[in-house]
VMD Tcl script that builds the backbone (N, CA, C; Angstrom):
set m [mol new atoms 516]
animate dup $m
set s [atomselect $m all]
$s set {name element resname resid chain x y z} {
  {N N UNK 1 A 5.957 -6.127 -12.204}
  {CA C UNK 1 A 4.576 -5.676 -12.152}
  {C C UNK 1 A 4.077 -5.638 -10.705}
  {N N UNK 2 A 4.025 -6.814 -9.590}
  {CA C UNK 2 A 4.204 -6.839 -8.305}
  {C C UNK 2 A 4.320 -5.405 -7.706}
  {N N UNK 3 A 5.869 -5.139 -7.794}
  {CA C UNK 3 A 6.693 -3.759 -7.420}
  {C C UNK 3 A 5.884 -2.267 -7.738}
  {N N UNK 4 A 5.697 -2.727 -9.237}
  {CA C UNK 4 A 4.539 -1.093 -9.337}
  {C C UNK 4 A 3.097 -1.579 -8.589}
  {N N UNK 5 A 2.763 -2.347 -8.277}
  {CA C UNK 5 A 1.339 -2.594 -8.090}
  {C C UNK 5 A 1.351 -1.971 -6.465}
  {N N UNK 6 A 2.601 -2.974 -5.619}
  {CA C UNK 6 A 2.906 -2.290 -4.492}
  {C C UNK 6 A 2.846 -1.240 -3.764}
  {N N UNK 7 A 3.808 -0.388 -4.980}
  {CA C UNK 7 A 4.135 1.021 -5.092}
  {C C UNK 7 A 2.908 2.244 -5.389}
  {N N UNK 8 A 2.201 1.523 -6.018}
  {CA C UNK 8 A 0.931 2.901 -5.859}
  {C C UNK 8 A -0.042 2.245 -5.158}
  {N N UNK 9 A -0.372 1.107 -4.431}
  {CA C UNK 9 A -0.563 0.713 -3.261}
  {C C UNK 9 A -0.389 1.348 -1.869}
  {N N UNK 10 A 1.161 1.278 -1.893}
  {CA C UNK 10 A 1.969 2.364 -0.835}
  {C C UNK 10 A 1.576 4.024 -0.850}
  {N N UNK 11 A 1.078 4.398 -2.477}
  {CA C UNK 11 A 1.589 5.772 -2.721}
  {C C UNK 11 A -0.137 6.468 -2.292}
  {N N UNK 12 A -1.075 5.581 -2.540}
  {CA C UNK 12 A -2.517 5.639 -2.440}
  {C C UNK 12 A -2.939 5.395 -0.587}
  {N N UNK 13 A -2.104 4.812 0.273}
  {CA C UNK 13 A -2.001 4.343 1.756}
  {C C UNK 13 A -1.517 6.017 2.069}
  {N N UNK 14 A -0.368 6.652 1.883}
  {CA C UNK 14 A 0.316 7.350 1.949}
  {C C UNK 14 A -0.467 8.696 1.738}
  {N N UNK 15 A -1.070 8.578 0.645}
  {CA C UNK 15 A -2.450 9.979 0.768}
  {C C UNK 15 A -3.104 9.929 1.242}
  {N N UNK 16 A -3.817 8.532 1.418}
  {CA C UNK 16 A -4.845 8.761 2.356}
  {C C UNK 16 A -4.607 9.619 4.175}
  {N N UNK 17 A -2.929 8.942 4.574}
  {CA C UNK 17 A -2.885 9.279 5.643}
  {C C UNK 17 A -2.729 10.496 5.815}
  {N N UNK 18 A -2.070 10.966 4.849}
  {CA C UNK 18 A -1.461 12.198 4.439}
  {C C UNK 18 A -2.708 13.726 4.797}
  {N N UNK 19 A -3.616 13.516 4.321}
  {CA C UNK 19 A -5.086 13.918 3.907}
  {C C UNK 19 A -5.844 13.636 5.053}
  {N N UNK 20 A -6.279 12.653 5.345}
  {CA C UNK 20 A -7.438 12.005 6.170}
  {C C UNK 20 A -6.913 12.304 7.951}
  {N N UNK 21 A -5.719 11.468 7.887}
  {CA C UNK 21 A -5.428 11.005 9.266}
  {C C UNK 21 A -3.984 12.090 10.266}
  {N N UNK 22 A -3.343 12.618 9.576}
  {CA C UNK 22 A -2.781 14.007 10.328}
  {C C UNK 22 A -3.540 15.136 10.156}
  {N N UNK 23 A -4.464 15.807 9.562}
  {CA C UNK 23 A -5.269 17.072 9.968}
  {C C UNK 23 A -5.612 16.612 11.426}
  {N N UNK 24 A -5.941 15.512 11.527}
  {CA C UNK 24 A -7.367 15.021 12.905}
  {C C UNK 24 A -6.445 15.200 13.961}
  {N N UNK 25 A -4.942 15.440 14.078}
  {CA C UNK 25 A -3.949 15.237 15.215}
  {C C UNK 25 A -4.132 16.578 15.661}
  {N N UNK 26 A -4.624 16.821 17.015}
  {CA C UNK 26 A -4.456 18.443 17.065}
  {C C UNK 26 A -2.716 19.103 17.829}
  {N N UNK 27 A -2.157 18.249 18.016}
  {CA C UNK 27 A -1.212 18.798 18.611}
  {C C UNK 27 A 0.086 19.278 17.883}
  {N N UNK 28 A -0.061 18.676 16.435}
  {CA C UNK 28 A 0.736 18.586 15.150}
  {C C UNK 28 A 0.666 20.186 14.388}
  {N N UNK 29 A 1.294 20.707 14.543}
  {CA C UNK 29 A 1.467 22.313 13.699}
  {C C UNK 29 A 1.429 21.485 12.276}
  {N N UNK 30 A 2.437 21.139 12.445}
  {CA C UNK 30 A 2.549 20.607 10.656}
  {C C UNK 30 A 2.494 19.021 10.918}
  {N N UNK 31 A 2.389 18.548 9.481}
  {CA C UNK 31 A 2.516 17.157 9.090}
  {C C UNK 31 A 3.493 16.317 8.342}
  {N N UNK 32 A 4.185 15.591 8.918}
  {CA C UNK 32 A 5.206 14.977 7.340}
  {C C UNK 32 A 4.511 14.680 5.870}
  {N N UNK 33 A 5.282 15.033 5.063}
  {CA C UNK 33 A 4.660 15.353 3.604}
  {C C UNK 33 A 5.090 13.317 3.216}
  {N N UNK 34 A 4.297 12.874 3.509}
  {CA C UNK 34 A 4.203 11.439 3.167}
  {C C UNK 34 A 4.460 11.092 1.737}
  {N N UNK 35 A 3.836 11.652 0.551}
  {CA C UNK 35 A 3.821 11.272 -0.530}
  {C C UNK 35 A 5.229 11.969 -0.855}
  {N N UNK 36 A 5.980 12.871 -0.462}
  {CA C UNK 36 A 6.818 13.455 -0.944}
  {C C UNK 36 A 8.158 12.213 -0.314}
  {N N UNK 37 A 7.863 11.984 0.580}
  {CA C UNK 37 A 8.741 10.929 1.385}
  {C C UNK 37 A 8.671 9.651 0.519}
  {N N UNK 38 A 7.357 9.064 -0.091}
  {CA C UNK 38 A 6.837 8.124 -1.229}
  {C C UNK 38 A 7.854 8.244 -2.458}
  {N N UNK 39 A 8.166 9.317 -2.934}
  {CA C UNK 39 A 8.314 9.327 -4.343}
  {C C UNK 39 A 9.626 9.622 -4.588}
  {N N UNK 40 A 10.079 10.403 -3.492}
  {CA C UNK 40 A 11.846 10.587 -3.533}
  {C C UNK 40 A 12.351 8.729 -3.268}
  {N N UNK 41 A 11.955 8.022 -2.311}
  {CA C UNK 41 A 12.369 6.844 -2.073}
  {C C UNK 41 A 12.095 5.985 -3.042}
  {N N UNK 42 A 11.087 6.317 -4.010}
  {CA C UNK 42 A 10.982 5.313 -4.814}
  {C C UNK 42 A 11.924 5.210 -6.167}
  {N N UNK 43 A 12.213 6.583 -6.446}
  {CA C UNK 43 A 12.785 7.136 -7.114}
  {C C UNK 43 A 14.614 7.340 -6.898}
  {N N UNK 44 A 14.893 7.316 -5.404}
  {CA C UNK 44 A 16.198 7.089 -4.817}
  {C C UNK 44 A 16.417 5.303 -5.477}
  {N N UNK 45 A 15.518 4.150 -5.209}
  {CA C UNK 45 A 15.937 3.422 -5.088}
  {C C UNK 45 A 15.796 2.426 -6.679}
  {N N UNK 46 A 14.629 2.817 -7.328}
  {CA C UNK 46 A 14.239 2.520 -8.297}
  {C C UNK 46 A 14.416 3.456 -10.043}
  {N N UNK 47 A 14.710 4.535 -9.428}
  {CA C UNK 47 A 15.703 4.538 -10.742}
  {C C UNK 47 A 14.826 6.074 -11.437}
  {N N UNK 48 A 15.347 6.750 -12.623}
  {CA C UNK 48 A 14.602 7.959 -13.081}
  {C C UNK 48 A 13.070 7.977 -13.338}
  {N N UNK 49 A 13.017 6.671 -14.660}
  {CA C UNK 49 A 11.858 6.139 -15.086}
  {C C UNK 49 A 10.335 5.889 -13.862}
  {N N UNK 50 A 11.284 5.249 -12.968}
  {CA C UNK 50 A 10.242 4.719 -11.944}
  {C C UNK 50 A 10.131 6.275 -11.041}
  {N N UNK 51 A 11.214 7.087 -10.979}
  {CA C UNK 51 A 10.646 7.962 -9.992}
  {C C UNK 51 A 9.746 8.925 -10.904}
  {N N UNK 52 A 9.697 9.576 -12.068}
  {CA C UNK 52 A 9.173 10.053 -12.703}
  {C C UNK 52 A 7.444 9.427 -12.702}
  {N N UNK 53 A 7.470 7.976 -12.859}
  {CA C UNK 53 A 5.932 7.163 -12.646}
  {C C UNK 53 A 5.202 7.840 -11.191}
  {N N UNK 54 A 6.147 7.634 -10.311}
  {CA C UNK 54 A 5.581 7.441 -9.140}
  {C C UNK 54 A 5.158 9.192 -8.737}
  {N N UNK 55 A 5.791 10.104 -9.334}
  {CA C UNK 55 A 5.830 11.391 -9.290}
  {C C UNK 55 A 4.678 12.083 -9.524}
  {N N UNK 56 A 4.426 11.449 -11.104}
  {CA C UNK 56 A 2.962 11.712 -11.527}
  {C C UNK 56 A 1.955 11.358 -10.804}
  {N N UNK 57 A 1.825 9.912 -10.491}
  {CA C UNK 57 A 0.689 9.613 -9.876}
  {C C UNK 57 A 0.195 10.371 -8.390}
  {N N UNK 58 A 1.581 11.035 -7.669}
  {CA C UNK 58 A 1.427 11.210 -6.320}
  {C C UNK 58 A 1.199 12.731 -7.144}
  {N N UNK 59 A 1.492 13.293 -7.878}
  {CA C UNK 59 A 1.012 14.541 -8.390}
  {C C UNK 59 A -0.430 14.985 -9.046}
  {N N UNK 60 A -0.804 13.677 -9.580}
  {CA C UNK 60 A -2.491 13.564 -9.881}
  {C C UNK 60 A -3.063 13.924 -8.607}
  {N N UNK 61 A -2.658 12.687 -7.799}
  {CA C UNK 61 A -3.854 13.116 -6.083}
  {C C UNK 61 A -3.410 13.847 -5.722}
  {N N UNK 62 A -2.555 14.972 -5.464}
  {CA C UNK 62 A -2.836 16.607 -5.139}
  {C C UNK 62 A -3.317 17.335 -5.694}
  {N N UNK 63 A -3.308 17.218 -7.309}
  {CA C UNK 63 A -3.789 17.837 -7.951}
  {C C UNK 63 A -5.442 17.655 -8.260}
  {N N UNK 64 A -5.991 16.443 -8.287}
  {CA C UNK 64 A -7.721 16.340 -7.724}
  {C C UNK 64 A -7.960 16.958 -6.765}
  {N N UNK 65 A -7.144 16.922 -5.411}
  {CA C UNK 65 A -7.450 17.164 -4.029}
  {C C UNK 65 A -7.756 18.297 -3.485}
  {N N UNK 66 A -6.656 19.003 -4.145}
  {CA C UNK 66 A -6.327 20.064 -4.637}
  {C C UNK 66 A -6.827 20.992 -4.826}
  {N N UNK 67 A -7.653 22.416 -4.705}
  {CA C UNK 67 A -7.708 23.369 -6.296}
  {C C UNK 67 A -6.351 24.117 -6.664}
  {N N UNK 68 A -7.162 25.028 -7.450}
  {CA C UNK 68 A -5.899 25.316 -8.118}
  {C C UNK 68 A -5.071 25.029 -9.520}
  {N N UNK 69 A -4.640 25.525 -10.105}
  {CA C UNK 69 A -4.296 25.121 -12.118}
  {C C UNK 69 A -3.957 23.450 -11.491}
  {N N UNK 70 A -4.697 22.896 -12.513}
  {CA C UNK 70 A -3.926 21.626 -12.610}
  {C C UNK 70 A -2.791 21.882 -13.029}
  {N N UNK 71 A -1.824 20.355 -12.540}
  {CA C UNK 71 A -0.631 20.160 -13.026}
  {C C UNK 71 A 0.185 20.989 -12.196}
  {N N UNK 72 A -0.122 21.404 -11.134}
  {CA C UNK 72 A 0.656 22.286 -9.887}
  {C C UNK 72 A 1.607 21.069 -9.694}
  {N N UNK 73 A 0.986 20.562 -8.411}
  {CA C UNK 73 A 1.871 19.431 -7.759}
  {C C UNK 73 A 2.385 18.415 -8.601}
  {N N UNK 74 A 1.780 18.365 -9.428}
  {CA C UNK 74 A 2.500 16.979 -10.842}
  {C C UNK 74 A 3.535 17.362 -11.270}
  {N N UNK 75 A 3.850 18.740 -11.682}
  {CA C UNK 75 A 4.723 19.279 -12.196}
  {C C UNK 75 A 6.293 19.099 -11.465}
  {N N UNK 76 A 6.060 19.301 -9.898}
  {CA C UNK 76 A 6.745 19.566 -9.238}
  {C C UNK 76 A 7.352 17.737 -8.957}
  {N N UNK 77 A 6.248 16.884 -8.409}
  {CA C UNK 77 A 6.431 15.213 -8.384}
  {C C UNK 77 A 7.620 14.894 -8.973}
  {N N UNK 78 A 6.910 15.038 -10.395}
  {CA C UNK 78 A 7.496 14.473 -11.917}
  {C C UNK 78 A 9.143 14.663 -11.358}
  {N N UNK 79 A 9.378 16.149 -11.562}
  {CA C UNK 79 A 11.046 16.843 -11.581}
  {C C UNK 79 A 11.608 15.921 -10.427}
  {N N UNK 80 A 10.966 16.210 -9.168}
  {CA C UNK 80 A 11.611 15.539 -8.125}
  {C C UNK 80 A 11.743 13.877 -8.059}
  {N N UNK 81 A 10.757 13.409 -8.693}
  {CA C UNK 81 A 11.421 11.968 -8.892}
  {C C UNK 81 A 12.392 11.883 -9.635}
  {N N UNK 82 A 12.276 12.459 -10.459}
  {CA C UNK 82 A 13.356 12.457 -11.784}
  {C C UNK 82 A 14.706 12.722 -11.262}
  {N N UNK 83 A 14.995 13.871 -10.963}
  {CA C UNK 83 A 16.341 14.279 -9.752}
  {C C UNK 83 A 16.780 13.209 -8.913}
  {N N UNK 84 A 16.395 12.666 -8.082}
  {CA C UNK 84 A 16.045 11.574 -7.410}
  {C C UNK 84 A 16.313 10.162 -7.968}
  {N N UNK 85 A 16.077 10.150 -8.837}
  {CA C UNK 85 A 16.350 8.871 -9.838}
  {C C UNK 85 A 18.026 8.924 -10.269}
  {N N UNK 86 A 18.224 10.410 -10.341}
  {CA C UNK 86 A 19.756 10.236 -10.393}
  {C C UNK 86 A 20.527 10.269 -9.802}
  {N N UNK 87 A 20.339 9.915 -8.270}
  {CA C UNK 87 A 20.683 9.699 -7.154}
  {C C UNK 87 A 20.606 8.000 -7.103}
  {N N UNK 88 A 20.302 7.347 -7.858}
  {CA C UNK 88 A 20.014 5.830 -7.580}
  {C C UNK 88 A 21.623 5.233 -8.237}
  {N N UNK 89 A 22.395 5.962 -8.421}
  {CA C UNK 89 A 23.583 5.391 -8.418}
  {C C UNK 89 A 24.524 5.369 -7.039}
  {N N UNK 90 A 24.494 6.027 -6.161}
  {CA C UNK 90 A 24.673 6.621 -5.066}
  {C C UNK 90 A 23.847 5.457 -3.995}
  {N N UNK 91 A 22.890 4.557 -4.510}
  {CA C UNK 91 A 22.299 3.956 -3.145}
  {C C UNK 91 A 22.704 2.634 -2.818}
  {N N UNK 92 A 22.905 2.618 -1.746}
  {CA C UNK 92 A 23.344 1.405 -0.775}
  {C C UNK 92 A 22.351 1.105 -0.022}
  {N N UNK 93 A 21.636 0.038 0.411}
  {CA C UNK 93 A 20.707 -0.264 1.196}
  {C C UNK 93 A 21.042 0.787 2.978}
  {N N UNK 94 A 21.900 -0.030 3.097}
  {CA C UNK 94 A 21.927 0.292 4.674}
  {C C UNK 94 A 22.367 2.344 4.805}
  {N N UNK 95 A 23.323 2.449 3.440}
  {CA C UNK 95 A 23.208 3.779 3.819}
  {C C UNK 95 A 22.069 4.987 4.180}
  {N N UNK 96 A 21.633 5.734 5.132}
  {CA C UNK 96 A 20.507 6.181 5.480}
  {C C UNK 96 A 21.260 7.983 5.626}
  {N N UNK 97 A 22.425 8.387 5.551}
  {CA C UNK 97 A 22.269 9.665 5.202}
  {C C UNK 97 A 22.167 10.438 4.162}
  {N N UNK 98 A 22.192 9.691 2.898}
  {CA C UNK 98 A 21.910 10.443 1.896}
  {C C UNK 98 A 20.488 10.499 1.077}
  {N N UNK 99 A 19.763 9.165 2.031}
  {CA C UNK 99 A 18.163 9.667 2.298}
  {C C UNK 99 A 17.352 10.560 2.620}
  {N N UNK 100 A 18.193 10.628 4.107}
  {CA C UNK 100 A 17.656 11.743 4.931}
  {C C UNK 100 A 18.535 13.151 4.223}
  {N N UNK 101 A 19.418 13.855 3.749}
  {CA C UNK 101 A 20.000 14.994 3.087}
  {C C UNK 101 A 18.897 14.983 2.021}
  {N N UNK 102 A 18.495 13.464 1.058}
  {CA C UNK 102 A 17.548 14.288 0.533}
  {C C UNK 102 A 16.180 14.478 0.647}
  {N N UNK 103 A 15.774 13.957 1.896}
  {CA C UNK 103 A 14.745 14.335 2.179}
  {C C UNK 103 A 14.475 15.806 3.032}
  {N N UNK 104 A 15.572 16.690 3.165}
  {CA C UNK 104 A 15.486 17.546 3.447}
  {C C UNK 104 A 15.533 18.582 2.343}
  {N N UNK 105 A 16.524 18.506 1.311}
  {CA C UNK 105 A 16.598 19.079 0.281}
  {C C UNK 105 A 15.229 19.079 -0.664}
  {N N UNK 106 A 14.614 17.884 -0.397}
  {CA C UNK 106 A 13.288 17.646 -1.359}
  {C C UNK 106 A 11.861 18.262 -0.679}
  {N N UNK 107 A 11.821 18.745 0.955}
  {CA C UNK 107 A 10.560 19.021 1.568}
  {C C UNK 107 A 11.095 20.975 1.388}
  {N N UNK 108 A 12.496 21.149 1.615}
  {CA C UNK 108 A 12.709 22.544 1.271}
  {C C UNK 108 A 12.742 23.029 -0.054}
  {N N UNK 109 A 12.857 21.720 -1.213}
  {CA C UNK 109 A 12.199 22.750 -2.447}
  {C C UNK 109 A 10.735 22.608 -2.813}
  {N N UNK 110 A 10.271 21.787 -2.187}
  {CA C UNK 110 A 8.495 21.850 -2.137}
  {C C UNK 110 A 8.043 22.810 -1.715}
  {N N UNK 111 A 8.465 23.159 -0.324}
  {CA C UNK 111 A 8.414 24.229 0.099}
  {C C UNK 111 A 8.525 25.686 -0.202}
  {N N UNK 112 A 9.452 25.666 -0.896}
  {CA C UNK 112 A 10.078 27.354 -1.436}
  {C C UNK 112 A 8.878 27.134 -3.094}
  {N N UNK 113 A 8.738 26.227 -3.578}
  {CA C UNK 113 A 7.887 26.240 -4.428}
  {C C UNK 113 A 6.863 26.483 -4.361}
  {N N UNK 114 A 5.927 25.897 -3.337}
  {CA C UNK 114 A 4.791 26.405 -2.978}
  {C C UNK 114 A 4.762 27.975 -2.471}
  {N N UNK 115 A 5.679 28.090 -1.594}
  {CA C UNK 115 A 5.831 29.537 -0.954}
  {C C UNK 115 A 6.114 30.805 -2.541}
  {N N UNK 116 A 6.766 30.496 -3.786}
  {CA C UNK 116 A 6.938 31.199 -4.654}
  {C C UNK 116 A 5.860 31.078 -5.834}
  {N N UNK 117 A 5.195 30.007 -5.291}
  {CA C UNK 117 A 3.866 30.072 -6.537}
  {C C UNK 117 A 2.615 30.246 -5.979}
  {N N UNK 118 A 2.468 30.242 -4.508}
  {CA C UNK 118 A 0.859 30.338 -4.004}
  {C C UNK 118 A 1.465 31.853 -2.969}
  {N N UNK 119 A 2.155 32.029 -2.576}
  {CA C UNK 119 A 2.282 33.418 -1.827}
  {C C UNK 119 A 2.854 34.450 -2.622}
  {N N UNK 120 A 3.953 34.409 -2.920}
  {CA C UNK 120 A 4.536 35.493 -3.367}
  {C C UNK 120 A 4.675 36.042 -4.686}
  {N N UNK 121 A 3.804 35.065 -5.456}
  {CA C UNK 121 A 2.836 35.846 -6.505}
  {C C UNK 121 A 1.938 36.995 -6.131}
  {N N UNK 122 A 1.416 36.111 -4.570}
  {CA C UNK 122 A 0.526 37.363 -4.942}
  {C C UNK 122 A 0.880 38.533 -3.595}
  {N N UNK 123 A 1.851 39.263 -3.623}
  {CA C UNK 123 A 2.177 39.905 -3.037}
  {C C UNK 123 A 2.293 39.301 -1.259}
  {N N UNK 124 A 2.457 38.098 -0.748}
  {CA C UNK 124 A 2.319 37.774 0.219}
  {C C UNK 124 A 4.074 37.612 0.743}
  {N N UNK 125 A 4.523 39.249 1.090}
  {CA C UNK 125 A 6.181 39.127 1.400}
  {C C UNK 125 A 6.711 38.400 2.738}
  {N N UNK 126 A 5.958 38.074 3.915}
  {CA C UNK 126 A 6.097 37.555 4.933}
  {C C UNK 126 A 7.052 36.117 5.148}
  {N N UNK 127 A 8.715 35.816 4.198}
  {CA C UNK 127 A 9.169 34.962 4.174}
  {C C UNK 127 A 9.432 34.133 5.684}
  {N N UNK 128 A 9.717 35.137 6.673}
  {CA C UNK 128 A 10.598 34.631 7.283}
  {C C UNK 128 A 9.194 33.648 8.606}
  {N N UNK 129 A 8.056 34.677 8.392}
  {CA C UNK 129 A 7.569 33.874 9.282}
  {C C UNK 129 A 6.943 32.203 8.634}
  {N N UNK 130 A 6.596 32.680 7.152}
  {CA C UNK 130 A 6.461 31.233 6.498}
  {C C UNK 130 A 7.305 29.931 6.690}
  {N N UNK 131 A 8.504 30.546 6.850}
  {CA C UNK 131 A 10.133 30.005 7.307}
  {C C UNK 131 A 9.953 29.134 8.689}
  {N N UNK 132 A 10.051 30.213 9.488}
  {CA C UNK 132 A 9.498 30.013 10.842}
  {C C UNK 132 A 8.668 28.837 11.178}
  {N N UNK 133 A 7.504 29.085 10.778}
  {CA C UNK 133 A 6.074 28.586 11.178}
  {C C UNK 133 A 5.431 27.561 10.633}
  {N N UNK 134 A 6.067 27.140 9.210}
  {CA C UNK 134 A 5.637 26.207 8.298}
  {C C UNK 134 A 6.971 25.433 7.846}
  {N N UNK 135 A 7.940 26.168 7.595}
  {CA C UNK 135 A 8.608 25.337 6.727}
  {C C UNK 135 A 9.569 24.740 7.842}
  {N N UNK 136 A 10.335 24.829 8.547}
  {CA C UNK 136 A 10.743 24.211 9.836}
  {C C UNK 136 A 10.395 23.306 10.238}
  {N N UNK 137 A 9.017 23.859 11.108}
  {CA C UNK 137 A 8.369 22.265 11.420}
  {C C UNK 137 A 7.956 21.121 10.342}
  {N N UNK 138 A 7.569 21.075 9.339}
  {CA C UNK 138 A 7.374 20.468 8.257}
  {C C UNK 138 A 8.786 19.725 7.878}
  {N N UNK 139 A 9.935 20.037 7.637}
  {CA C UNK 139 A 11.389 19.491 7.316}
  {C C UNK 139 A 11.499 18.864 8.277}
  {N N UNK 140 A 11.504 19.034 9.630}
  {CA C UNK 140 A 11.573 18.122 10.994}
  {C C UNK 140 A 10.914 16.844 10.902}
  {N N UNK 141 A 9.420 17.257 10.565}
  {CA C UNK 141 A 8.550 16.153 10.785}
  {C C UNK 141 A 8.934 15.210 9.854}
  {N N UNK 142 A 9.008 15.522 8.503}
  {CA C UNK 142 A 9.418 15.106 7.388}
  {C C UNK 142 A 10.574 14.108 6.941}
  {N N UNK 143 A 11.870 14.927 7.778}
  {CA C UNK 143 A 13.363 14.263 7.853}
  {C C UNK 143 A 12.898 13.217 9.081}
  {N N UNK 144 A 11.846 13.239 10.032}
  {CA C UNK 144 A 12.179 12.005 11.559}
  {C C UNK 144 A 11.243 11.072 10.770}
  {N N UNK 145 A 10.048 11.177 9.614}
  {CA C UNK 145 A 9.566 10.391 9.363}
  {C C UNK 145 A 10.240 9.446 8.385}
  {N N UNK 146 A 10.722 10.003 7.841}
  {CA C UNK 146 A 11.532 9.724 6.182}
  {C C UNK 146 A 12.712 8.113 7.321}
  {N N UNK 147 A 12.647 8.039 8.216}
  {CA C UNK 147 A 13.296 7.507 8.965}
  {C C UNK 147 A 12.874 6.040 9.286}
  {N N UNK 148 A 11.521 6.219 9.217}
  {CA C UNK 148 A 10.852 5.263 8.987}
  {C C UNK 148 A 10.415 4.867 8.575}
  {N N UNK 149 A 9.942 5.212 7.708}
  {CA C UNK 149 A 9.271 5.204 6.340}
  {C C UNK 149 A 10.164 4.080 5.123}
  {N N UNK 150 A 11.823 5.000 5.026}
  {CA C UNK 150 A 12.620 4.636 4.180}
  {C C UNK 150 A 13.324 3.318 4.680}
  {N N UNK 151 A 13.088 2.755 5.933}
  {CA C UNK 151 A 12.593 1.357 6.246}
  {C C UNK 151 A 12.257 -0.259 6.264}
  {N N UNK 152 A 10.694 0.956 6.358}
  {CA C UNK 152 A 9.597 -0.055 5.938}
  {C C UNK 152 A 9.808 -0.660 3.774}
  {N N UNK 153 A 10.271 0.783 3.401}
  {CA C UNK 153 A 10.532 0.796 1.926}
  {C C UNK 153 A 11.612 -0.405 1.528}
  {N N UNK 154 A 12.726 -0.251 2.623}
  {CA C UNK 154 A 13.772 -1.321 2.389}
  {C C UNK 154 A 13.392 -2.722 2.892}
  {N N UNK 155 A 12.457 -2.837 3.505}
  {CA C UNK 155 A 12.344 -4.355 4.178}
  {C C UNK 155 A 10.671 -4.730 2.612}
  {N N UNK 156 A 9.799 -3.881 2.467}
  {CA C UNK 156 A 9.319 -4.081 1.217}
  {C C UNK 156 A 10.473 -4.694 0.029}
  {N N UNK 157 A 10.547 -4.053 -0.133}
  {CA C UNK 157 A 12.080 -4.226 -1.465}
  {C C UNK 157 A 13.187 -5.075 -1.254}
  {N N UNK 158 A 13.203 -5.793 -0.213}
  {CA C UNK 158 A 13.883 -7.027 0.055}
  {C C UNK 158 A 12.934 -7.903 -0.089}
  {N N UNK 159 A 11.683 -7.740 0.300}
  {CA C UNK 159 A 11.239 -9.090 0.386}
  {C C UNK 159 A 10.470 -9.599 -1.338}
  {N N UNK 160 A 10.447 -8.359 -1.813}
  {CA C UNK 160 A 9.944 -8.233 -3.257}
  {C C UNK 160 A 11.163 -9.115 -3.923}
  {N N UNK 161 A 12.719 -8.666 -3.625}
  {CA C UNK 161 A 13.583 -9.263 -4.599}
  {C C UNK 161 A 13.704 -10.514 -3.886}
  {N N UNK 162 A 13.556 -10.865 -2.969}
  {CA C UNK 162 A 13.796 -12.795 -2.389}
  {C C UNK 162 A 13.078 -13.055 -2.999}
  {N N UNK 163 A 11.695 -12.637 -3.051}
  {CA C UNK 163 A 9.967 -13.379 -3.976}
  {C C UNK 163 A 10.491 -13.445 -5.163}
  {N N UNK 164 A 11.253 -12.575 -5.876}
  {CA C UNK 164 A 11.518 -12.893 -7.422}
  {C C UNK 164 A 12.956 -13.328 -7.404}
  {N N UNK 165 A 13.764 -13.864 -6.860}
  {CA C UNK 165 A 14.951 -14.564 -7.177}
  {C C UNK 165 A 14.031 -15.927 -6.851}
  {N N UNK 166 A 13.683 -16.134 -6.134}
  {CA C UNK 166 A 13.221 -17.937 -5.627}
  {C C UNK 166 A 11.839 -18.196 -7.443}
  {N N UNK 167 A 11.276 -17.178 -7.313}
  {CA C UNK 167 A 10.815 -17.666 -8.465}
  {C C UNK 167 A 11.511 -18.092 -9.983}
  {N N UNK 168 A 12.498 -17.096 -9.815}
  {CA C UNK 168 A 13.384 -16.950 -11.135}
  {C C UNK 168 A 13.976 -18.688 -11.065}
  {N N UNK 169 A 14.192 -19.228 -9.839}
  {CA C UNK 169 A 14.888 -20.246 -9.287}
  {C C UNK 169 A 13.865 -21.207 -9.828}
  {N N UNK 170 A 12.680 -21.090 -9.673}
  {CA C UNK 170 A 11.851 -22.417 -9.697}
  {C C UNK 170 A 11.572 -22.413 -11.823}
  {N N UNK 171 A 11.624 -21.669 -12.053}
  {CA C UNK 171 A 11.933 -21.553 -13.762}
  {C C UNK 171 A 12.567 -21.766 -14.361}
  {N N UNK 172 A 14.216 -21.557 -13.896}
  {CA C UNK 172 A 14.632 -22.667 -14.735}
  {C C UNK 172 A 15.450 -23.750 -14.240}
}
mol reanalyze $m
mol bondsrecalc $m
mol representation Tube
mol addrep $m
């Protein structure tokens, strides 16, 4: 209970900055997609169930934030934790490239998603400069943050499982 309480703790820190505190940077073209960095890691490390939780919730606050049909960004969360979750056989603490592979794989299908459901519905053919100009810098920012981020996530999640082995210890 701790761990989820944490976790949308983290995931609610993570929008705010996301939202609030990189627009205000003026030198930043783009921003690392924080919550997207949130929910693949939680979901890398914690399993389908938990990435699917954490998916939704980080898909609610885009989707308030948001306009636009509800259930845009939730839709998209949900899948990607879920994917992600089946990657949690695959994780080793210290390993950090198959974090970062999918944190590139996960900001380029956000990306092509948004680009195929808010542009090129509506006749907006201009891929390559979207490519260019948005989706580039965004995967950069994204993959150098995911760096640190995925971290702070592992030194959380160590200190969560010492707190519950020493307790498990004092029980029986």
């Amino acid at each position: 209970m701790r761990k989820v309480l944490i976790n949308i703790i983290l995931l609610i820190l993570a929008f705010t900055i996301q939202i609030c505190v990189f627009p205000q940077i003026a030198f930043l073209s783009s921003a690392p997609n924080l919550l997207l960095i949130s929910v693949f890691i939680c979901g890398f490390i914690e399993g389908k169930e938990a990435g699917m939780f954490y998916g939704l919730i980080a898909g609610l606050f885009m989707d308030l934030f948001y306009s636009g049909p509800f259930g845009f960004y939730t839709l998209f969360y949900i899948n990607m934790g879920y994917l992600n979750g089946i990657c949690t056989k695959y994780y080793y603490e210290d390993y950090i490239t198959l974090p970062l592979v999918l944190s590139i794989v996960n900001d380029l299908a956000y990306n092509m998603y948004i680009y195929i459901f808010r542009f090129l519905i509506r006749n907006r053919l201009n891929f390559g400069h979207y490519f260019i100009k948005i989706m580039i810098p965004e995967i950069i920012f994204t993959t150098v943050t995911t760096l640190i981020v995925y971290r702070f996530f592992l030194f959380i999640y160590r200190k969560l499982k010492a707190w519950e082995q020493r307790r498990d210890k004092n029980l029986v």
